[in-house]
Biopython code that builds the backbone (N, CA, C, O; Angstrom):
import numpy as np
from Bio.PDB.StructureBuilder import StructureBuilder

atoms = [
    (1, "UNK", "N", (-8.557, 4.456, 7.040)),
    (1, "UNK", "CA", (-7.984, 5.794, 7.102)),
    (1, "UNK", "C", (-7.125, 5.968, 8.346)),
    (1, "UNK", "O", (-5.980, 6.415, 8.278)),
    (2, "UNK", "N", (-7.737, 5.586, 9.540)),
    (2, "UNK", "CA", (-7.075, 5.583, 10.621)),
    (2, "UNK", "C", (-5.356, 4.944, 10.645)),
    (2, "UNK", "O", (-4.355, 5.530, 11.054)),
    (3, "UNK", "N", (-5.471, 3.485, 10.024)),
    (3, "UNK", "CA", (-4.438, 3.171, 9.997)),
    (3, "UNK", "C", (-3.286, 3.660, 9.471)),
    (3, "UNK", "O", (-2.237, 3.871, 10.080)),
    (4, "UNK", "N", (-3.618, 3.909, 7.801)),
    (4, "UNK", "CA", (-2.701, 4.990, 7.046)),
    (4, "UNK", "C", (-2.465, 6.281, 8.050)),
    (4, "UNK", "O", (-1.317, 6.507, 8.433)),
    (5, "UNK", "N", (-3.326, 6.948, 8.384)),
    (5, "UNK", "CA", (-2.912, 8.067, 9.323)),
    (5, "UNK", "C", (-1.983, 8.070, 10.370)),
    (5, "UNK", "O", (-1.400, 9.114, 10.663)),
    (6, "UNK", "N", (-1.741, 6.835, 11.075)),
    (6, "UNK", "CA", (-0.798, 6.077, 12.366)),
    (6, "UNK", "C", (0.674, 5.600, 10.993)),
    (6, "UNK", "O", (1.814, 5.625, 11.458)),
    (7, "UNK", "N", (0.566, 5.308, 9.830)),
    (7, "UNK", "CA", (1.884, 5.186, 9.794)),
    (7, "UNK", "C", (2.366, 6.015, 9.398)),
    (7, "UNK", "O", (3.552, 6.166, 9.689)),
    (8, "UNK", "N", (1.546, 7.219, 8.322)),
    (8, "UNK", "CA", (2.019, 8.479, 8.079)),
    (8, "UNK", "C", (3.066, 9.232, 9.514)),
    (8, "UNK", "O", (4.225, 9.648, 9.500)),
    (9, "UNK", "N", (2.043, 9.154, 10.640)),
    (9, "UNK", "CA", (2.601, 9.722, 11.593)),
    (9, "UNK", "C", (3.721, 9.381, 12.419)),
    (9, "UNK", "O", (4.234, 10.118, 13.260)),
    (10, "UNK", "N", (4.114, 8.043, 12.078)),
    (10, "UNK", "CA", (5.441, 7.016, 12.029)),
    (10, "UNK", "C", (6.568, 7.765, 11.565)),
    (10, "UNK", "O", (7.676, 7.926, 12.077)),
    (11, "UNK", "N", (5.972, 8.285, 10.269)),
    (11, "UNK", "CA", (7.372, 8.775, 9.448)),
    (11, "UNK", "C", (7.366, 7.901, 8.161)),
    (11, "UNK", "O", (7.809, 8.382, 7.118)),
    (12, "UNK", "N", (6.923, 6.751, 8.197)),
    (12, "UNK", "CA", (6.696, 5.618, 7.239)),
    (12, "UNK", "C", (6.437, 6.154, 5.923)),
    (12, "UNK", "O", (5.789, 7.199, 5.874)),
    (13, "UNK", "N", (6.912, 5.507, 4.619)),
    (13, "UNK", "CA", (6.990, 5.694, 3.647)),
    (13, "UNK", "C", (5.728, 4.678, 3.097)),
    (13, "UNK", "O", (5.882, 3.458, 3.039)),
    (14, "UNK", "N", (4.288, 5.452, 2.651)),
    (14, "UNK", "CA", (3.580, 4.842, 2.515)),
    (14, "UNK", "C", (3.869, 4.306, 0.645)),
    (14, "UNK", "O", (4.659, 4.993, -0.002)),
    (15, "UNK", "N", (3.183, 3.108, -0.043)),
    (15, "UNK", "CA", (3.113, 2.207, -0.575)),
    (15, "UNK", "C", (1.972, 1.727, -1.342)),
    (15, "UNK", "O", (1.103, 1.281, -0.593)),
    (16, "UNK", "N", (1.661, 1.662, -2.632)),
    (16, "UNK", "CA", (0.671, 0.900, -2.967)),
    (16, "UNK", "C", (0.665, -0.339, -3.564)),
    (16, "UNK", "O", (1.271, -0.207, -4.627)),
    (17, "UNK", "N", (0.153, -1.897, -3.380)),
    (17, "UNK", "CA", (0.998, -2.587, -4.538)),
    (17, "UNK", "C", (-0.614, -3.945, -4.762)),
    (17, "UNK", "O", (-1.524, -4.231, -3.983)),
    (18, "UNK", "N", (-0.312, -4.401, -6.055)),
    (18, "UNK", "CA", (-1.268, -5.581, -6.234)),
    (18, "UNK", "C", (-0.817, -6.641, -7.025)),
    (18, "UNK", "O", (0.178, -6.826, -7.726)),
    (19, "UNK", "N", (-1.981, -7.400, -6.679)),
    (19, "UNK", "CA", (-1.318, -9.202, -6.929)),
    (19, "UNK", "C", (-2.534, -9.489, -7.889)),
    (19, "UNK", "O", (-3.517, -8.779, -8.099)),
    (20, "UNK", "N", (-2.204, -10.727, -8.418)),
    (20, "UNK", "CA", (-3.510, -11.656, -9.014)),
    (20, "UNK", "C", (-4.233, -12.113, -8.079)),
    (20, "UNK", "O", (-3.632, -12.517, -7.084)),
    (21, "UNK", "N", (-5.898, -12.202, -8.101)),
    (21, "UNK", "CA", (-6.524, -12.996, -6.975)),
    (21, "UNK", "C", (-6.027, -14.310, -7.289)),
    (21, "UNK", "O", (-5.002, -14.497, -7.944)),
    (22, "UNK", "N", (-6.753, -15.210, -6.824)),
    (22, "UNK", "CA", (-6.312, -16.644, -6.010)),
    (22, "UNK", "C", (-4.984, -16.990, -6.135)),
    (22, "UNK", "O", (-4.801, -18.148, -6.511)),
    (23, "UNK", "N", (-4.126, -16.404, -5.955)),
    (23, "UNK", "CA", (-3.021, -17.205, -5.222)),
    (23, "UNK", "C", (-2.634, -16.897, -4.145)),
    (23, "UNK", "O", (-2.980, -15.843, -3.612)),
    (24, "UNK", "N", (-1.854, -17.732, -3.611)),
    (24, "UNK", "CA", (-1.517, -17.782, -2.108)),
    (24, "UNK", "C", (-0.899, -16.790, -1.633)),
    (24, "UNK", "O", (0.236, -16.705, -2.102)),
    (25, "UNK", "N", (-1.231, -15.778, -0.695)),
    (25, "UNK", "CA", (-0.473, -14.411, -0.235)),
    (25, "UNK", "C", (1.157, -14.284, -0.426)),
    (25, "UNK", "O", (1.971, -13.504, -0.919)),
    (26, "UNK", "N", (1.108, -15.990, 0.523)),
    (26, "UNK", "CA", (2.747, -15.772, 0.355)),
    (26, "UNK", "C", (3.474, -16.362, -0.504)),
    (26, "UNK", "O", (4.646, -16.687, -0.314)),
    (27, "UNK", "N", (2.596, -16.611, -1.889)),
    (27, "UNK", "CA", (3.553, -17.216, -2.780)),
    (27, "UNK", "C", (3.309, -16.439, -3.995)),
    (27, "UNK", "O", (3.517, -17.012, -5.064)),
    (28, "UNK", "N", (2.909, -15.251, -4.005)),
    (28, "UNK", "CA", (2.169, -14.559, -5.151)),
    (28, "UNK", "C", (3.189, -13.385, -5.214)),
    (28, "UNK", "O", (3.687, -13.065, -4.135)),
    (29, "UNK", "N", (3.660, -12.535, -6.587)),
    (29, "UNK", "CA", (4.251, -11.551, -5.977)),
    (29, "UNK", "C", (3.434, -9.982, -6.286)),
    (29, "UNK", "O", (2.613, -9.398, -6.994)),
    (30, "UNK", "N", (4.131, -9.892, -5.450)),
    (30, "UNK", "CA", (3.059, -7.960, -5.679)),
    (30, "UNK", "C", (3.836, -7.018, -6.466)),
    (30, "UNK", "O", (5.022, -6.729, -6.302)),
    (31, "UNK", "N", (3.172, -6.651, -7.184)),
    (31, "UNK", "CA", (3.271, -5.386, -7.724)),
    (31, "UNK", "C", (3.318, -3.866, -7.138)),
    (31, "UNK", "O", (2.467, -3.358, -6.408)),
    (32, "UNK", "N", (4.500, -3.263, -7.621)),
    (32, "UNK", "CA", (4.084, -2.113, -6.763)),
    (32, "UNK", "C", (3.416, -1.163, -8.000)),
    (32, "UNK", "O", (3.472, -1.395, -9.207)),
    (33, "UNK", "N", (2.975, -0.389, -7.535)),
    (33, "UNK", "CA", (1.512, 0.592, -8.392)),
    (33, "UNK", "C", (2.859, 2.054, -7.908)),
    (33, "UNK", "O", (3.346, 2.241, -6.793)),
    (34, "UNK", "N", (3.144, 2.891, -9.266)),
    (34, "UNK", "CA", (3.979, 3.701, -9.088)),
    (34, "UNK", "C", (5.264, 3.490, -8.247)),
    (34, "UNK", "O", (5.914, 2.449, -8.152)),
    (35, "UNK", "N", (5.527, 4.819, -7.590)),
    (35, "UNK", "CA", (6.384, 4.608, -6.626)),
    (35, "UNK", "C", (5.969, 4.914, -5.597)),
    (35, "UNK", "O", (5.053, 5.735, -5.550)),
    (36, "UNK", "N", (6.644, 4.211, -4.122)),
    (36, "UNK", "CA", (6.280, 4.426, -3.203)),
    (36, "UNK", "C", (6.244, 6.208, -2.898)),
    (36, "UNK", "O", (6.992, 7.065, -3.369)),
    (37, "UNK", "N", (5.275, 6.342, -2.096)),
    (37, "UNK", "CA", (4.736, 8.178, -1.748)),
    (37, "UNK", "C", (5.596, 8.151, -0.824)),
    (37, "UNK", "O", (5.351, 7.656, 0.276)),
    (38, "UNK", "N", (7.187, 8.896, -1.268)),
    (38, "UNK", "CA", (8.370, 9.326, -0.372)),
    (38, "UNK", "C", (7.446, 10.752, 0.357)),
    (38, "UNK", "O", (6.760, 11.524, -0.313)),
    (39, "UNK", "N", (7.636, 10.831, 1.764)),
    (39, "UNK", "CA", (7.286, 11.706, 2.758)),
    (39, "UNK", "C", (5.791, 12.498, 2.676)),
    (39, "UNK", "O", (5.479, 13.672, 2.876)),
    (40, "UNK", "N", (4.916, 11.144, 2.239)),
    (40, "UNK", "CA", (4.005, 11.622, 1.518)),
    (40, "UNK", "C", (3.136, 12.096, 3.228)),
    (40, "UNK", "O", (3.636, 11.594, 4.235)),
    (41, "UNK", "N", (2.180, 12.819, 3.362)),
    (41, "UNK", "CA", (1.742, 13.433, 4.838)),
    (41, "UNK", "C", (-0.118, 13.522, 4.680)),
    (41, "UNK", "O", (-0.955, 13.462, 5.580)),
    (42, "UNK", "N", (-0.284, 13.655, 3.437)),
    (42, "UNK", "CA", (-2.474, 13.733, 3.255)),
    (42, "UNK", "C", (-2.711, 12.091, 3.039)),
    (42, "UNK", "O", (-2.224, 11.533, 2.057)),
    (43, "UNK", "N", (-3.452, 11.403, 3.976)),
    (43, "UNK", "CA", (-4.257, 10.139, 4.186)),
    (43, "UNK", "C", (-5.113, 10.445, 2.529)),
    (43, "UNK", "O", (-5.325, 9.551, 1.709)),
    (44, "UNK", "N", (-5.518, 11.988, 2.338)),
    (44, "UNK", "CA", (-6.119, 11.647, 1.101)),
    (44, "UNK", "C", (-5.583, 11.444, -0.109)),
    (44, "UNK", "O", (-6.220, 10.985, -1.056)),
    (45, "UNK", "N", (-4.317, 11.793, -0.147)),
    (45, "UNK", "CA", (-3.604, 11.567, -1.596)),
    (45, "UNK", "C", (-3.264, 9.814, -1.307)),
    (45, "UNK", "O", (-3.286, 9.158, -2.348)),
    (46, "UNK", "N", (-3.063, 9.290, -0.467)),
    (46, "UNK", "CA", (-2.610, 8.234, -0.498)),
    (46, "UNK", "C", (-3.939, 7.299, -0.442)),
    (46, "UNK", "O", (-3.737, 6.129, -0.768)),
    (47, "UNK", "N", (-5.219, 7.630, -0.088)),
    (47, "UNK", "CA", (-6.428, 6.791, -0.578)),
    (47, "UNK", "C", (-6.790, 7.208, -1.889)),
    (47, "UNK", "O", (-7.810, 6.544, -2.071)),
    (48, "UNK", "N", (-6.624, 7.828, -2.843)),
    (48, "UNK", "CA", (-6.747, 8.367, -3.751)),
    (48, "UNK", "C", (-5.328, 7.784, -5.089)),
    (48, "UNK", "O", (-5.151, 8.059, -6.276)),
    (49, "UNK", "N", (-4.757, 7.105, -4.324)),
    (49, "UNK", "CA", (-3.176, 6.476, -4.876)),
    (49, "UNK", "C", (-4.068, 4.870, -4.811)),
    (49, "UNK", "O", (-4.068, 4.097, -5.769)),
    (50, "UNK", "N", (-4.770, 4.597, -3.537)),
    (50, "UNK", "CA", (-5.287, 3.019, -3.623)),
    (50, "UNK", "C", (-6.521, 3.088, -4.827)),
    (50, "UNK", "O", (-6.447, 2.422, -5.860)),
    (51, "UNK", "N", (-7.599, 3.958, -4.528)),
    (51, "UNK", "CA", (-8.545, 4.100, -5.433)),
    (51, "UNK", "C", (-8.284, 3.693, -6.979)),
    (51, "UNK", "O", (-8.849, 2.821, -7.639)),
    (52, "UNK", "N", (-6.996, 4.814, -7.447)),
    (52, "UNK", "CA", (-6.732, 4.705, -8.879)),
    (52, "UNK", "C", (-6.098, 3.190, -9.564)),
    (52, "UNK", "O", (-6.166, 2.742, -10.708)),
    (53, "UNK", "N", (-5.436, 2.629, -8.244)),
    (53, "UNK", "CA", (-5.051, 1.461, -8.683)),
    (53, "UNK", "C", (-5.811, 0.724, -8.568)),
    (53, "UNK", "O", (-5.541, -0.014, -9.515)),
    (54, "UNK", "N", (-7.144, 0.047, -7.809)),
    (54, "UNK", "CA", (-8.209, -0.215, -7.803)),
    (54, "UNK", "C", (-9.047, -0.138, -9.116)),
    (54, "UNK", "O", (-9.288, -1.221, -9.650)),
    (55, "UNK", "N", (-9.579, 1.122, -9.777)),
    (55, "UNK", "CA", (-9.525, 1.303, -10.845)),
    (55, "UNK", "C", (-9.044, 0.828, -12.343)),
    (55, "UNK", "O", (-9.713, 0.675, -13.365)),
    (56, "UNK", "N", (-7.518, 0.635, -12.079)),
    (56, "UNK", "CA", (-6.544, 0.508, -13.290)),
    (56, "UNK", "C", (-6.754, -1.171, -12.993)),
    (56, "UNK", "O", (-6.525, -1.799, -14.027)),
    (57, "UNK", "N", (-7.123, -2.036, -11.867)),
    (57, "UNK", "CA", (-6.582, -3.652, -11.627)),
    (57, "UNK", "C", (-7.996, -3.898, -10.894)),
    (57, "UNK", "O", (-7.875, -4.295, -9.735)),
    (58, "UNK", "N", (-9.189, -3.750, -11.315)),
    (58, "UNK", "CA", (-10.390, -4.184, -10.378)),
    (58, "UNK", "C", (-10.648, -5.623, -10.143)),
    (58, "UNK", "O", (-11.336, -5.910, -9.164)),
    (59, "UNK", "N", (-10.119, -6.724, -11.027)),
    (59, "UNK", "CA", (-9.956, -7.993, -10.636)),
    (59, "UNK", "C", (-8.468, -8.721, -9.815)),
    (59, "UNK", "O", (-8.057, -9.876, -9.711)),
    (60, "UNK", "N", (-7.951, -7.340, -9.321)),
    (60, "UNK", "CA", (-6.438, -8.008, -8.418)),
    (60, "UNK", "C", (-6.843, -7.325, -7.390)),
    (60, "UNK", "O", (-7.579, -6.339, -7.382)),
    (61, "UNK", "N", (-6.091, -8.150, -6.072)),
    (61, "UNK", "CA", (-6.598, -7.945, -4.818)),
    (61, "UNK", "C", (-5.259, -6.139, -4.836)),
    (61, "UNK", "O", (-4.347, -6.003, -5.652)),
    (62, "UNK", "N", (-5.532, -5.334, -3.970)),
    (62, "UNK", "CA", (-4.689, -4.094, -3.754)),
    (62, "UNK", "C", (-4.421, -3.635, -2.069)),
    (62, "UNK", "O", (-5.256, -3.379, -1.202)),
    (63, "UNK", "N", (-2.723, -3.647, -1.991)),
    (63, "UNK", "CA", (-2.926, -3.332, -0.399)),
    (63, "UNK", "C", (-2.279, -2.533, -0.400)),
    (63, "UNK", "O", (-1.682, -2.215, -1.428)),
    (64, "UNK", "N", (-2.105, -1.777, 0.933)),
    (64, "UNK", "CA", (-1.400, -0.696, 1.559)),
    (64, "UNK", "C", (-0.159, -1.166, 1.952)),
    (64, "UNK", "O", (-0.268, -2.259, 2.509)),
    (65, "UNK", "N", (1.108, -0.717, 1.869)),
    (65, "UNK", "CA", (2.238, -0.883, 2.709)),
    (65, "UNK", "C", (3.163, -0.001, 3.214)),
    (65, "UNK", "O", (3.599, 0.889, 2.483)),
    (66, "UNK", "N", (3.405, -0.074, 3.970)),
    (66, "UNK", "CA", (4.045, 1.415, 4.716)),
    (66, "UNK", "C", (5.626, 0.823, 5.350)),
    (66, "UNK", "O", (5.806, -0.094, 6.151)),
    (67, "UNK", "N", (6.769, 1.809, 4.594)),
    (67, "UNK", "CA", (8.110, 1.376, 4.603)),
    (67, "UNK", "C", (8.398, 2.094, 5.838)),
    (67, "UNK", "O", (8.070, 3.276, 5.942)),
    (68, "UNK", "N", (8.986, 1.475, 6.782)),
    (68, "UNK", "CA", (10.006, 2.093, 7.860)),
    (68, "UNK", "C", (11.740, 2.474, 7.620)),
    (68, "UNK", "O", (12.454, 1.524, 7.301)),
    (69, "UNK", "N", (12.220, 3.500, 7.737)),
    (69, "UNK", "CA", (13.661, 3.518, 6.952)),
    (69, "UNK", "C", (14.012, 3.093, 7.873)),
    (69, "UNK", "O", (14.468, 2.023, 7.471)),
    (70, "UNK", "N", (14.171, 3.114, 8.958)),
    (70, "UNK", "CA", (14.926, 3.133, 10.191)),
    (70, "UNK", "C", (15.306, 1.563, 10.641)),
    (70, "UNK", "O", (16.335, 1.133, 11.162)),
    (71, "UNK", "N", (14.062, 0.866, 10.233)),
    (71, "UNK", "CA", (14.132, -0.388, 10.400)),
    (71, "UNK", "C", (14.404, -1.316, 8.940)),
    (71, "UNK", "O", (14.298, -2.523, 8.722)),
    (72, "UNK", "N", (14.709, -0.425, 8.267)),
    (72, "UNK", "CA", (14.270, -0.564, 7.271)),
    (72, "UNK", "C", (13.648, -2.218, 6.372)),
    (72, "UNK", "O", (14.050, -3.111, 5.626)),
    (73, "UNK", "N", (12.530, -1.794, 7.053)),
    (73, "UNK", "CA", (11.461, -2.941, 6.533)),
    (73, "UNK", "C", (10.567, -3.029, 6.472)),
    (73, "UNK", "O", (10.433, -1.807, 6.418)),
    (74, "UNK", "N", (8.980, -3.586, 6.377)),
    (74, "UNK", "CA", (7.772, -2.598, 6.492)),
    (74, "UNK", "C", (7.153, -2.534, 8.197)),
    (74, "UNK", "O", (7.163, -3.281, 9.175)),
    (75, "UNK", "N", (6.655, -1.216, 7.863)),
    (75, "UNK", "CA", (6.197, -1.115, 9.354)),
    (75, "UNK", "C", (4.974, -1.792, 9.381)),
    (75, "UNK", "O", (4.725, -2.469, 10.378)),
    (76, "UNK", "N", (4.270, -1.740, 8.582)),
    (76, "UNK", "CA", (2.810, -1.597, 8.103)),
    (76, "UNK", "C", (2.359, -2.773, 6.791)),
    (76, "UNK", "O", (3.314, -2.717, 6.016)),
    (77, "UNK", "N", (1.697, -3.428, 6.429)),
    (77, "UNK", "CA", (0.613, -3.681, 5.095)),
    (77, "UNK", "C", (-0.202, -4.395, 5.773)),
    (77, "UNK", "O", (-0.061, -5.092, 6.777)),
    (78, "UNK", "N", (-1.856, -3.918, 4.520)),
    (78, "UNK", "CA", (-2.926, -4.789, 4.745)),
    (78, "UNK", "C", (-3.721, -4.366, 3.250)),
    (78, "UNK", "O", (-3.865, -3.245, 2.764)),
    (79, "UNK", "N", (-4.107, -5.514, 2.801)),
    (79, "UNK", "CA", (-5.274, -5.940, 1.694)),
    (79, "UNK", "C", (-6.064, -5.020, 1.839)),
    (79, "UNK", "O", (-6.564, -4.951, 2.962)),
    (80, "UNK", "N", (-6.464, -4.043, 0.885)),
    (80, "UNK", "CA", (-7.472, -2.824, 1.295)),
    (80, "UNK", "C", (-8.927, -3.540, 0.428)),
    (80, "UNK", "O", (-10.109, -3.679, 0.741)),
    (81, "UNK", "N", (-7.969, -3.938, -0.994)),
    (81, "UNK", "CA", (-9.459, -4.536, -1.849)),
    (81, "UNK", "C", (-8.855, -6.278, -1.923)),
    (81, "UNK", "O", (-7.693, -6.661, -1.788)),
    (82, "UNK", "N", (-9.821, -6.918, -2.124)),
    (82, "UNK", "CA", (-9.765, -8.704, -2.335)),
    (82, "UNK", "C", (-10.263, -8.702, -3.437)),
    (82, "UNK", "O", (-10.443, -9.763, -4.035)),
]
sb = StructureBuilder()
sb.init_structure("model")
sb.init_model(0)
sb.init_chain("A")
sb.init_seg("    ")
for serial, (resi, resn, name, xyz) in enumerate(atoms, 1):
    if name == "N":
        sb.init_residue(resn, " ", resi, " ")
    sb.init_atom(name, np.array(xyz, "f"), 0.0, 1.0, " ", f" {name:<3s}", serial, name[0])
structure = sb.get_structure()
């Protein structure tokens, strides 16, 4: 929660996305789950965005990623479920 809360407060365009388990992080591609939450600001709608995809993909790993415009690249991701 903490973390999502630090990129919300970035400005960051938070992200949900998932992969198939066992393959290699960086050779696997992710899925994004909807669209990214443009200027999204409640930590709870956006754990509640990981939850449902969790839900909908309980055998794919699901992470957080948080877009920076400015830089435009991510500020932020991490594996929430494995």
């Amino acid at each position: 929660r903490r973390q999502i809360a630090h990129a919300i407060a970035q400005g960051w365009n938070p992200a949900v996305e998932h992969t198939e388990k066992g393959t290699p992080a960086k050779a696997s591609y992710w899925y994004m789950w909807k669209l990214p939450l443009f200027g999204e600001q409640s930590v709870d709608t956006v754990m509640a965005e990981i939850e449902a995809c969790h839900r909908e993909f309980p055998d794919q790993m699901v992470r957080f990623v948080a877009y920076d415009n400015y830089a435009q690249s991510q500020g932020m991701a991490f594996v929430v479920y494995r």
